[in-house]
C-alpha positions, 0 to 999 in steps of 0.5 A: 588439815595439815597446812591449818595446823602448821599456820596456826602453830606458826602463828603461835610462834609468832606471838610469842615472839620466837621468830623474831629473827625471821620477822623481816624476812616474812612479816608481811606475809604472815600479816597478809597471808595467813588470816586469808588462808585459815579463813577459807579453810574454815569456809571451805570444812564447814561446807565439807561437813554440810553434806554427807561425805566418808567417815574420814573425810569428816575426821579430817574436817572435824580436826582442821575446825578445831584447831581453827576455832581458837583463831581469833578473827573467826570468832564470827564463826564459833557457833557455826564451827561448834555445831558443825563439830557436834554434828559431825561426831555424831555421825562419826560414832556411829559410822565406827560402831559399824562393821568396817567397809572400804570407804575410797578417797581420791587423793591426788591421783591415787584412790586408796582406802586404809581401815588403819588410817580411817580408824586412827583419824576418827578417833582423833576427830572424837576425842580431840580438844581445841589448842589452850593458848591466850592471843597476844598483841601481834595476832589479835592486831593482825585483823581488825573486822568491824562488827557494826560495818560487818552486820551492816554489809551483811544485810545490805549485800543479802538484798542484791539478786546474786545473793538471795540465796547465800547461807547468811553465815557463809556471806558473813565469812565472805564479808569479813575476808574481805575486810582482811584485804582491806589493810593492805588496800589502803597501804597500796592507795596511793602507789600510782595516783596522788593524794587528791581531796575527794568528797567521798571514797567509799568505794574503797571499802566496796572493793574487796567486799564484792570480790570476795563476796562474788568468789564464795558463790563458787564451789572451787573459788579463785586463789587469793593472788588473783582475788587480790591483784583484781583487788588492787586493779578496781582501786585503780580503776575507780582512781583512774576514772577520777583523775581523768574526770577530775584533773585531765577533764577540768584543767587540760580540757583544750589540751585533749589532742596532746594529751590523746597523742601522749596516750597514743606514744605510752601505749604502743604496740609492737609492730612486727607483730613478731613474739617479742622477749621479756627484754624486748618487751621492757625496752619497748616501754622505755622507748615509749616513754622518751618519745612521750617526753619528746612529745612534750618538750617539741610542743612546749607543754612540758611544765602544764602536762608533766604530772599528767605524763608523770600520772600516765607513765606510772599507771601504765607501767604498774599494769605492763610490768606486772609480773604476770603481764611480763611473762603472759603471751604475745597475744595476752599482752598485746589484747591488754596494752590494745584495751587499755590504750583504748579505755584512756582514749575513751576517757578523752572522748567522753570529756570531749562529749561531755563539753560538747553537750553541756557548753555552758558552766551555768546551765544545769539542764539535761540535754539530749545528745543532738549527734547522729550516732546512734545510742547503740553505737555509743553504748558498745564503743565509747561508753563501754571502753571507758567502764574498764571492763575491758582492759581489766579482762584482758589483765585477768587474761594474762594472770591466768594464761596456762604453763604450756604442759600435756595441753597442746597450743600455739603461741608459747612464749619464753616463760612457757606460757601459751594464750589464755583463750587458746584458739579462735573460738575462745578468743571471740567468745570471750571478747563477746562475753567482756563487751556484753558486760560492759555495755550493761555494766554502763547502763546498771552504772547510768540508771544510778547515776542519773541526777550525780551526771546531771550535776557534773554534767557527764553524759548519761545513756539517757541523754541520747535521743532515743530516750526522748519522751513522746513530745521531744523532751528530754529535760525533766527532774529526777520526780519528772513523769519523763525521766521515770519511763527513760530509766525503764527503758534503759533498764528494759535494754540492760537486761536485754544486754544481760541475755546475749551475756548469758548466750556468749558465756554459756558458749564460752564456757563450752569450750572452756570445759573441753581444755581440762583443769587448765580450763576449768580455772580459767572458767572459775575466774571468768565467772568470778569477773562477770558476777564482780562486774555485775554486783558492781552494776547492780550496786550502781542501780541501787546506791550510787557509790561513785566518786564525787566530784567537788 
């Protein structure tokens, strides 16, 4: 109630012009910030008042609803906000017409229960009025929903599974938080990859609307900071995954061995194995850079392979200097340069593989994989490394790590903090719960992208020969008989996939429940991952919304 009121009393400074002096300093806050917050508040009262709760609890909602209901981005949610509000008072007359009975709250730590206050603030929920103030330019642009796209989404996402039952209105508040994060995501497109003509982006729209779709299915959702620098690592995943298809797996394609040992020497690992300071930690990165450019200058490549070093190098950097990779553990580090070293690799395998299945520009047919390995192999290593599923667990992994408090651990490191997965137990489930996604997240993503691999030739599930039919065919057309009872299959094993997921993280959020608040935060964020991995999937399997290539 009171952080509502200070933002929007800080807005309406803002739009009249009274903190021009302080516009630089925090513009870009108020821009980013500010409609994110009042937007879960508003989310978050409406659900307070939707259940029973004390008298003064719902005064408090009640007065923090209408103060929002002047704010113009939440008009989407002013019948539900009125009604809610009518509601409510209702409930509260009646409540002070009886004769007064403590009603405890737990605030902070301290339970308490005042008869002043609860009066006091009741009588405000019933008699206050909605602020009178005419939205200027600076607030009314500050965002900017499109109604059409809005509805459109709305019924669109209300058909996938994790959805069904998602209040309509509710999904609608998720929908259009995510359109807020969407001015800055576009601002941030081309920080690390350049500009390049691509067909179709819509995944950048999709982003910030499945993240913030998937984390109002929580009764305590993530904090904006995690949902927003999650946010910006699926754009560079999706970007990733195009320049290496695009650029490494077209023009490069008989450099791979120099471009694998450019990986190998931008994504070292500290070999003592020793807890290495933030310093230290920097300098490693600098070291790792020169002899990348040493790689180039004693191979001779340095001109052809300089924007794919200079692609690589900015990628890398972004994700190691993160703020909150510096400061994460030893081990959280280390896991996270380890997967994403591994999910570069696996991009140059799959080029590998590719051109080794498909040898031939003019041939359009869907070969089978005609190797030894068995799918299954294929679909756990390779295939899931490449969906980077599980580097991007491991960057969560170091957002999240915990301040080294009452919470007893090992691996502490200068910044105070201790492994986000403390001990081994975690540790194991929680790389058991990233590797089952990531396979049916791959499989979801193959089912859907049948017919666009066969035209870019990319090597799909069902090319293996597992999936052969009776006769040993494996070519067929997307209405063949054939490809229909493959993707059945393949289905049929994806679900399979999804029920060890389902054991791994029951598991892991066991033990997750045994490290108290810091646990419990960490179990919201490794929910909110696997329902964003797998909206992702069942996206994929519905609509395929990957980049196309040219």
């Amino acid at each position: 109630m009171l952080l509502a009121q200070a933002l929007v009393q800080l807005l309406y400074l803002w739009d009249i012009g009274e903190l021009r002096t302080f516009a630089n300093s925090f513009s870009s806050q108020i821009q980013d910030l500010v409609p994110i917050i009042l937007s879960q508040i508003a989310v978050r009262s409406l659900e307070t008042l939707a259940c029973p709760q004390p008298s003064e609890v719902t005064a408090y909602a009640v007065l923090t609803l209408t103060i929002l209901s002047t704010v113009p981005w939440l008009s989407h949610l002013n019948s539900r906000i009125v009604d809610a509000i009518r509601g409510a008072r209702a409930r509260i007359a009646n409540a002070v017409r009886e004769p007064y009975r403590p009603e405890y709250l737990w605030i902070e730590k301290t339970s308490y229960s005042s008869e002043i206050l609860r009066e006091a603030y009741c009588l405000a929920a019933l008699k206050v009025s909605p602020p009178v103030h005419v939205w200027r330019e600076p607030v009314l642009s500050l965002v900017a929903t499109p109604s059409k796209k809005l509805a459109h989404y709305c019924r669109f996402f209300s058909q996938i599974p994790l959805f069904a039952n998602y209040s309509a209105w509710k999904l609608e508040a998720a929908l259009a938080e995510g359109y807020m994060y969407y001015p800055q995501l576009k601002r941030q497109r081309l920080s690390v990859f350049p500009q390049r003509e691509m067909i179709e982006e819509r995944y950048l729209e999709y982003i910030p609307l499945i993240w913030t779709a998937a984390n109002y299915l929580q009764e305590s959702p993530c904090s904006p900071s995690i949902v927003w620098n999650m946010i910006i690592i699926s754009m560079l995943n999706f970007q990733a995954d195009e320049y290496m298809e695009n650029v490494v797996g077209r023009r490069f394609v008989h450099r791979l061995e120099l471009v694998r040992q450019l990986i190998h020497h931008l994504c070292q690992i500290p070999k003592d194995g020793q807890q290495t300071s933030r310093l230290r930690f920097l300098d490693s990165h600098v070291n790792a850079s020169n002899e990348a450019r040493r790689l180039l200058e004693d191979s001779g490549e340095t001109e052809s392979l300089s924007e794919v070093f200079e692609v690589f190098s900015s990628f890398i950097a972004y994700i190691t200097n993160h703020p909150g990779v510096e400061s994460a553990s030893d081990y959280d580090r280390n896991w996270l340069i380890y997967e994403l070293r591994t999910y570069l690799l696996a991009h140059i395998t799959q080029i590998e593989d590719n051109a080794r299945y498909f040898p031939t520009p003019a041939d359009r047919s869907m070969p089978h994989n005609s190797t030894r390995q068995p799918y299954f192999n294929w679909v756990s290593t390779t295939s899931a490394d490449h969906t980077s599923c599980p580097y991007a667990f491991a960057f969560m992994a170091c957002l999240l790590a915990p301040a080294a408090g009452s919470t007893s651990s090992a691996n502490v490191n200068e910044a105070g903090r201790r492994d986000c997965f403390p001990g081994p137990k975690q540790k194991y489930l929680a790389q058991a719960v990233c590797r089952h996604l990531a396979s049916m997240c791959r499989q979801y993503n193959d089912y859907g992208s049948i017919q666009r691999d066969k035209e870019e030739k990319n090597l799909n599930s069902v090319n293996f020969a597992e999936f052969r039919t009776d006769h040993g065919d494996v070519q067929g057309s997307a209405d063949d008989r054939g490809e229909e009872d493959r993707k059945r299959e393949l289905m049929d094993i994806a679900e399979f996939e999804r029920i060890r997921l389902g054991v791994a993280r029951r598991e892991l959020e066991k033990v997750l429940g045994e490290e108290g608040r810091e646990g419990e935060t960490v179990k919201r964020a490794v929910r909110l991952f696997v329902d964003v991995t797998d909206v992702h999937g069942l996206i994929y399997a519905v609509r395929d919304f990957g980049i196309r290539m040219r």
